[in-house]
LUMPA-512448 format. One line per 10 residues: number of its first residue (from 1); for each residue z, y, x of N, C-alpha, C, O, CB. Coordinates in steps of 0.2 Angstrom, whole numbers, plus 5000, padded with zeros to 4 digits. Glycine has a CB too. Layout:
! LUMPA-512448
NUM	Z/Y/X/Z/Y/X/Z/Y/X/Z/Y/X/Z/Y/X  ...
END
This chain:
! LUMPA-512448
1	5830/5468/5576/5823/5466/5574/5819/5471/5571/5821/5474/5566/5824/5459/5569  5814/5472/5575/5808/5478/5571/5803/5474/5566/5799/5470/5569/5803/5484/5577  5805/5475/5560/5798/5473/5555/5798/5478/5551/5801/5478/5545/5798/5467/5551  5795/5482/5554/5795/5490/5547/5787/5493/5551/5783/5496/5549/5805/5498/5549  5787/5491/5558/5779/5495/5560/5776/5494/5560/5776/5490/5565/5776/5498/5564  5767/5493/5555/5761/5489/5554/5756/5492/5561/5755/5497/5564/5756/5491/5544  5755/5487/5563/5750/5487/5570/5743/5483/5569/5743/5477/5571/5755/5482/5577  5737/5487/5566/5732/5482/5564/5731/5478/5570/5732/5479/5576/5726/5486/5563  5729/5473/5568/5726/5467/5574/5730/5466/5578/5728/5463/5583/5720/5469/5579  5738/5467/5577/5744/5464/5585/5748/5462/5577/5750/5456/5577/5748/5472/5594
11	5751/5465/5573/5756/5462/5570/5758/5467/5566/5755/5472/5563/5761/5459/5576  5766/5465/5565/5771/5468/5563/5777/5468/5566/5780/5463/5568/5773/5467/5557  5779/5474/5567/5785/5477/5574/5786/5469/5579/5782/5468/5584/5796/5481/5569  5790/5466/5578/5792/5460/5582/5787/5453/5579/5787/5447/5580/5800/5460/5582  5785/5456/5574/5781/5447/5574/5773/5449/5577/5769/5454/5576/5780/5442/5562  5771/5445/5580/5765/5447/5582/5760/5441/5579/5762/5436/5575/5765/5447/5592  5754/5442/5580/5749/5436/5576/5746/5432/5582/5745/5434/5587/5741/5438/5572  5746/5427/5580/5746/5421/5587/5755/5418/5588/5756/5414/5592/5744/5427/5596  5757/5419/5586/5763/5416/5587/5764/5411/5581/5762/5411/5575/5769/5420/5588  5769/5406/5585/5772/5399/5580/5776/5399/5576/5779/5404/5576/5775/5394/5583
21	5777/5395/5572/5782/5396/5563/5786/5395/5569/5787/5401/5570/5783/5389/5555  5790/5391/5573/5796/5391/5577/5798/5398/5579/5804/5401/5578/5795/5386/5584  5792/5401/5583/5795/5409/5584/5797/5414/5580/5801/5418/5580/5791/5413/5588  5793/5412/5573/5793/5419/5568/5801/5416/5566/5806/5420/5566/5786/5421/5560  5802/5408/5564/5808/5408/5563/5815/5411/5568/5821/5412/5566/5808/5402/5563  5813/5411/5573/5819/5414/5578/5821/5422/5578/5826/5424/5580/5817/5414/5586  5816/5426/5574/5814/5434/5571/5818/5434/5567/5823/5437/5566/5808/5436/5570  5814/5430/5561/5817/5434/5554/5822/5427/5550/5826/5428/5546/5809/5437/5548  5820/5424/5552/5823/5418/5550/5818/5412/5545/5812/5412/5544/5830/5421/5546  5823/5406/5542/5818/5404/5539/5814/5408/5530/5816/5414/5528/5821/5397/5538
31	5811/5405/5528/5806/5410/5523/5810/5409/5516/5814/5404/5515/5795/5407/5522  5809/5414/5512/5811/5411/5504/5811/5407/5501/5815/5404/5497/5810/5412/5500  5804/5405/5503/5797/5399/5499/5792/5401/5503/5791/5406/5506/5793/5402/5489  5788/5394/5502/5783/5393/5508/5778/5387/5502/5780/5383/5498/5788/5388/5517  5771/5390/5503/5765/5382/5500/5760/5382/5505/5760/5386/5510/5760/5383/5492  5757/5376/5503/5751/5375/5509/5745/5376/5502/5746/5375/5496/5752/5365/5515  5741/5377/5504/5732/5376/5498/5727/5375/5505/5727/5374/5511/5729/5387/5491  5724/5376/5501/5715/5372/5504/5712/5378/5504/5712/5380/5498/5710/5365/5499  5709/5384/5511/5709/5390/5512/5702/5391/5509/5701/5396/5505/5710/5392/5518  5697/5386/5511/5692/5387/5510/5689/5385/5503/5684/5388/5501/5689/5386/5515
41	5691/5381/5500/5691/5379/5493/5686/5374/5493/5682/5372/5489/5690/5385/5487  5686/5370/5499/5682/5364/5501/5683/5358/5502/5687/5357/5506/5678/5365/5506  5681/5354/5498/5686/5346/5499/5690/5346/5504/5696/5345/5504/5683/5340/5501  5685/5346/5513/5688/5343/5519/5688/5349/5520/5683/5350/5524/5685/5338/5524  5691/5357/5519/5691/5361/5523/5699/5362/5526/5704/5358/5526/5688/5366/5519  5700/5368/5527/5707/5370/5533/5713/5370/5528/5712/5370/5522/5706/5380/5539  5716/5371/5529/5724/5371/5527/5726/5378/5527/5722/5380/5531/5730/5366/5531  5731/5382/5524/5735/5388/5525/5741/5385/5522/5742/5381/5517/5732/5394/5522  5745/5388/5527/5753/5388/5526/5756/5396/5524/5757/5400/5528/5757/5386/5534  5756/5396/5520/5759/5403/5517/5767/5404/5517/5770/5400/5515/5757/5402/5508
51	5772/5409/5520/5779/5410/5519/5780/5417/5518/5777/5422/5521/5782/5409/5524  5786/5415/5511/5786/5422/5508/5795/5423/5510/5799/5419/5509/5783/5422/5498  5795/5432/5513/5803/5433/5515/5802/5438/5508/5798/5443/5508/5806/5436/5525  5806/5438/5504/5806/5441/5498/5811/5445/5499/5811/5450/5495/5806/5438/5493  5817/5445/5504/5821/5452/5505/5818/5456/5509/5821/5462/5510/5829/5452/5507  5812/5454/5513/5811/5460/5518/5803/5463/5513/5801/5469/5514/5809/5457/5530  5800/5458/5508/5794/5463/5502/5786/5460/5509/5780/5462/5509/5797/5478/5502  5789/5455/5513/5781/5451/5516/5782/5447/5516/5787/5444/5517/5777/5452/5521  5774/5442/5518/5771/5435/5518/5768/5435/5524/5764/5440/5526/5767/5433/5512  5768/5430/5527/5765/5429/5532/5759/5420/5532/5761/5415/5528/5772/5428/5538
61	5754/5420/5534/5751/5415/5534/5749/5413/5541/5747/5416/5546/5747/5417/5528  5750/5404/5540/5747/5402/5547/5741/5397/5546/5742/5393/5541/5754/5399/5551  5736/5396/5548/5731/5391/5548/5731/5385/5552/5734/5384/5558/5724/5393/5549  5729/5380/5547/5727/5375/5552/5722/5374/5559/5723/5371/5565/5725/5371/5547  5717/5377/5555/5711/5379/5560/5712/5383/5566/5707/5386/5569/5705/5381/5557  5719/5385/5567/5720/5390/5573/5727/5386/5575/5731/5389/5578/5721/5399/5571  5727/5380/5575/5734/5376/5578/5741/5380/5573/5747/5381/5575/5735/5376/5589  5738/5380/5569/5746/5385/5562/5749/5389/5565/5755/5388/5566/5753/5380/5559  5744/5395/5568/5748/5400/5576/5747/5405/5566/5743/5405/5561/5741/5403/5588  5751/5410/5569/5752/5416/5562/5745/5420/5563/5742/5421/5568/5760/5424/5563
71	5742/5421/5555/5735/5424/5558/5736/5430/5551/5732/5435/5550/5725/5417/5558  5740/5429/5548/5739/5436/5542/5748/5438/5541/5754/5436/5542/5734/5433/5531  5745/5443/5540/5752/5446/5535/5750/5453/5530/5747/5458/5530/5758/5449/5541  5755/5451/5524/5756/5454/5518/5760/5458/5520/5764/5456/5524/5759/5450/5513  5759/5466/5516/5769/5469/5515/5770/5473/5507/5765/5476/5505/5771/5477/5522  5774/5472/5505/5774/5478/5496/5779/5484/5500/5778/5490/5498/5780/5472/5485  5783/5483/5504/5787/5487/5507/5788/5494/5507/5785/5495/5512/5786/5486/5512  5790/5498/5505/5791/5504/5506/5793/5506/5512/5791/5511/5515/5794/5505/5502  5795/5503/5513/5799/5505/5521/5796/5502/5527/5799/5500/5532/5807/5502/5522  5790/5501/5527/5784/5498/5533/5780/5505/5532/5779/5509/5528/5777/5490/5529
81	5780/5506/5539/5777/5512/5544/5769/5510/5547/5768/5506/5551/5783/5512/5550  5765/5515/5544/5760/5515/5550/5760/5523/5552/5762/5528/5549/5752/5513/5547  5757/5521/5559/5756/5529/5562/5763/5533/5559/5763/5539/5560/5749/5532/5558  5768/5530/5557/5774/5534/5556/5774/5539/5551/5776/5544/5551/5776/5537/5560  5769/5535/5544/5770/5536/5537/5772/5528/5532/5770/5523/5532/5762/5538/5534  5775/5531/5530/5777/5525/5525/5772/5523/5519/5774/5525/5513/5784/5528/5522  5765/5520/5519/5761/5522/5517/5762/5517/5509/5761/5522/5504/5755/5522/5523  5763/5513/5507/5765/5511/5499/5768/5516/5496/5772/5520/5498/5769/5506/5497  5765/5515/5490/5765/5520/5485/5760/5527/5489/5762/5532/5486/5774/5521/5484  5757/5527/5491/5752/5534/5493/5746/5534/5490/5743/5529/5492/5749/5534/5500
91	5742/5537/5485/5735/5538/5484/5731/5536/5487/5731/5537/5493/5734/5543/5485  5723/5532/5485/5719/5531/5487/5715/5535/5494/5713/5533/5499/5718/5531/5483  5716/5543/5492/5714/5548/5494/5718/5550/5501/5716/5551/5506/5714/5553/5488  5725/5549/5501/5729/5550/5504/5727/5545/5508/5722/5547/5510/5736/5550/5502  5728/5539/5511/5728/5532/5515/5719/5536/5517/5718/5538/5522/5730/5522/5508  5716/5537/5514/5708/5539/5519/5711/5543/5523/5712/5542/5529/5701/5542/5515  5711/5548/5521/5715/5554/5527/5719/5549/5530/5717/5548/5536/5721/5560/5524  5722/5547/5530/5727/5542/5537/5724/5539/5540/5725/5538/5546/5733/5538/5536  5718/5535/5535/5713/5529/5541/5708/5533/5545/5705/5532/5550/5708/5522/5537  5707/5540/5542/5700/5544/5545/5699/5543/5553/5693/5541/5556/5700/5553/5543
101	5704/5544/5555/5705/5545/5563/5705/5539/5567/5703/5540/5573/5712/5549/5565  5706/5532/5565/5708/5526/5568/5703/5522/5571/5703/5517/5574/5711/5522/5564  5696/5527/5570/5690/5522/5572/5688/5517/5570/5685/5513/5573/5689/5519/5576  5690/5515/5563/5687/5510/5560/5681/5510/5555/5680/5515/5553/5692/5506/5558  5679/5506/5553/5672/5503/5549/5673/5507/5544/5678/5510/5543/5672/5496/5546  5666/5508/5539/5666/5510/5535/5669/5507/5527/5665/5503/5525/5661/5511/5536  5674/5508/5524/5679/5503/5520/5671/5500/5514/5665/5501/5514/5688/5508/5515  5676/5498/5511/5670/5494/5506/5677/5492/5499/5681/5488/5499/5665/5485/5511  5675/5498/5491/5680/5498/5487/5676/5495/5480/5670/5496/5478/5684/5507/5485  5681/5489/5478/5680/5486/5475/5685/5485/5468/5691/5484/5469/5678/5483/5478
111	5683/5486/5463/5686/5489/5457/5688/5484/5452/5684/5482/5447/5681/5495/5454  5695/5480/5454/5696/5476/5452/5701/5476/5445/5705/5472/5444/5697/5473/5457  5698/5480/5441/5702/5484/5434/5700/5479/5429/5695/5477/5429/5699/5492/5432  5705/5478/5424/5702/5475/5417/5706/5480/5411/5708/5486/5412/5705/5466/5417  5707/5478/5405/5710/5482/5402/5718/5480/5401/5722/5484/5397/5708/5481/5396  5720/5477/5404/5726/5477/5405/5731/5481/5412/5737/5483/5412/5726/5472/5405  5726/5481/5417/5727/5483/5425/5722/5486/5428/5716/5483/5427/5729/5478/5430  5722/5491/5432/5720/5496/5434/5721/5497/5441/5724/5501/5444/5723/5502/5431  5716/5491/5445/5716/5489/5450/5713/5490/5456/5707/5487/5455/5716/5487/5449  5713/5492/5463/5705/5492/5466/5707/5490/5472/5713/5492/5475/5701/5500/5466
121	5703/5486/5476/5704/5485/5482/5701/5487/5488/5695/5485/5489/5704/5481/5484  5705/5492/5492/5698/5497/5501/5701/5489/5506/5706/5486/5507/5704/5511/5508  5695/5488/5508/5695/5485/5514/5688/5486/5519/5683/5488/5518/5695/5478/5513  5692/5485/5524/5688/5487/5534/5688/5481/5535/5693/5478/5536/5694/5492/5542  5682/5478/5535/5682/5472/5535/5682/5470/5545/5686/5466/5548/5675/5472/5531  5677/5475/5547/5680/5472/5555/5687/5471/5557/5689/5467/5560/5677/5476/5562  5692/5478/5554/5696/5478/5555/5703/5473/5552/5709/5474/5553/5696/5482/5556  5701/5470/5549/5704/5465/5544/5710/5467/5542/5716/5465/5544/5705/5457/5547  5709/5473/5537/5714/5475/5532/5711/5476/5526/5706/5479/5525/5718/5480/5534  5716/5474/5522/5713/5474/5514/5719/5478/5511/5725/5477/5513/5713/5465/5509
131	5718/5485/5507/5723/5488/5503/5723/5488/5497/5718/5488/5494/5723/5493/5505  5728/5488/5494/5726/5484/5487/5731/5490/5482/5737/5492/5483/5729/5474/5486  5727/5492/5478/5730/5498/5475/5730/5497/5468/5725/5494/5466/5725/5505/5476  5733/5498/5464/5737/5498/5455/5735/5508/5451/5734/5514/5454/5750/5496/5456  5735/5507/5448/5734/5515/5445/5732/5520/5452/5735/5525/5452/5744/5520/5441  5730/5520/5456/5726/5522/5462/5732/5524/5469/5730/5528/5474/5722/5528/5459  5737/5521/5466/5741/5518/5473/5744/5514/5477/5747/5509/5474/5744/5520/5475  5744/5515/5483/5746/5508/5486/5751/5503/5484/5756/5504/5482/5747/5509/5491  5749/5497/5485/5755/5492/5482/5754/5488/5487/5760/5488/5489/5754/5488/5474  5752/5485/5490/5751/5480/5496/5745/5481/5500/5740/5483/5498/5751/5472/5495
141	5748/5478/5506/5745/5479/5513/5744/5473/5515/5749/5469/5514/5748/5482/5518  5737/5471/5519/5736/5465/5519/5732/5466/5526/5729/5471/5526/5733/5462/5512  5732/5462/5533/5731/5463/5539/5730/5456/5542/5733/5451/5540/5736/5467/5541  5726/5456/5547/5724/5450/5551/5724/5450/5558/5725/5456/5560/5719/5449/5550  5723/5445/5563/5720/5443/5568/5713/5447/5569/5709/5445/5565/5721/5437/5567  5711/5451/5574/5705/5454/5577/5701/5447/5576/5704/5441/5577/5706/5459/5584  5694/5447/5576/5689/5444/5578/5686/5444/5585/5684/5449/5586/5686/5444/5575  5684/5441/5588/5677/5442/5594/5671/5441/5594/5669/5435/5592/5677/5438/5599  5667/5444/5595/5659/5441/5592/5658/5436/5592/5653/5435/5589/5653/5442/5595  5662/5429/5595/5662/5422/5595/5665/5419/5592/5667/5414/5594/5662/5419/5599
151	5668/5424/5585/5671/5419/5581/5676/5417/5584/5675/5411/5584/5668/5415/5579  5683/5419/5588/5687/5418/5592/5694/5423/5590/5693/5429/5589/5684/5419/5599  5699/5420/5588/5702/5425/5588/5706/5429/5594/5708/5427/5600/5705/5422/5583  5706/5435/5592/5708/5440/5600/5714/5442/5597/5715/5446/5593/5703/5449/5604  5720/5435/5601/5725/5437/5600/5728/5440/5601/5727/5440/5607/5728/5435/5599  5735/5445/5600/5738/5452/5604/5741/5448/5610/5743/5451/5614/5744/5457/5598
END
């Protein structure tokens, strides 16, 4: 079973986005802990199913408004590969140099620090990854389902 290579917009090594809780169950098995919440924070809005595998360090999330097919995934992993870097724990500065070349959007860093934590988050918004950095390195990785200009997801 490969879950160690981040693949924006298709997945992680063998779980892909667009697939069913039945299939990711046949991969990695069942989750640690799993909740459901209300995504959009609106009375009658969509559902998320959240599942956390806490010996492999990710979460996977499935929506309601996409028939509960997997549309995100989390990793804290050390041992999750892009491009064939192990990119947690890397420098802000470092992770730009690795995204420079990928063709994606201009990031957008928002500086989520208080006095207790020293926080900031880079996200590519077309390319729906959020990186989420502590003393100015990486700690989780956070990735999605591509969009289509019609609001459609383009599943791998």
């Amino acid at each position: 079973m490969n879950i160690q290579e981040i693949k924006i917009g298709e997945g992680l090594g063998d779980i892909k986005f667009g697939m069913s809780k039945e299939d990711l169950i046949k991969i990695v098995g069942d989750p640690t802990e799993s909740d459901i919440y209300n995504a959009s924070g609106e009375e009658d809005g969509y559902l998320t199913e959240s599942w956390h595998y806490d010996d492999h360090e990710f979460s996977v999330s499935f929506d309601q408004e996409d028939n509960w097919r997997l549309t995100t995934i989390s990793t804290s992993s050390p041992e999750c590969k892009f491009k064939d870097v192990l990119p947690v724990g890397k420098s802000i500065d470092h992770i730009m140099a690795l995204l420079a070349d990928q063709n994606m959007d201009e990031p957008e860093l928002e500086d989520l620090s208080d006095e207790n934590i020293n926080q900031k988050l880079l996200s590519f918004l077309s390319s729906s990854l959020n990186l989420w950095f502590e003393d100015d390195n990486l700690t989780e990785i956070q990735w999605g389902v591509l969009w289509s200009d019609e609001d459609t997801p383009k599943w791998p």
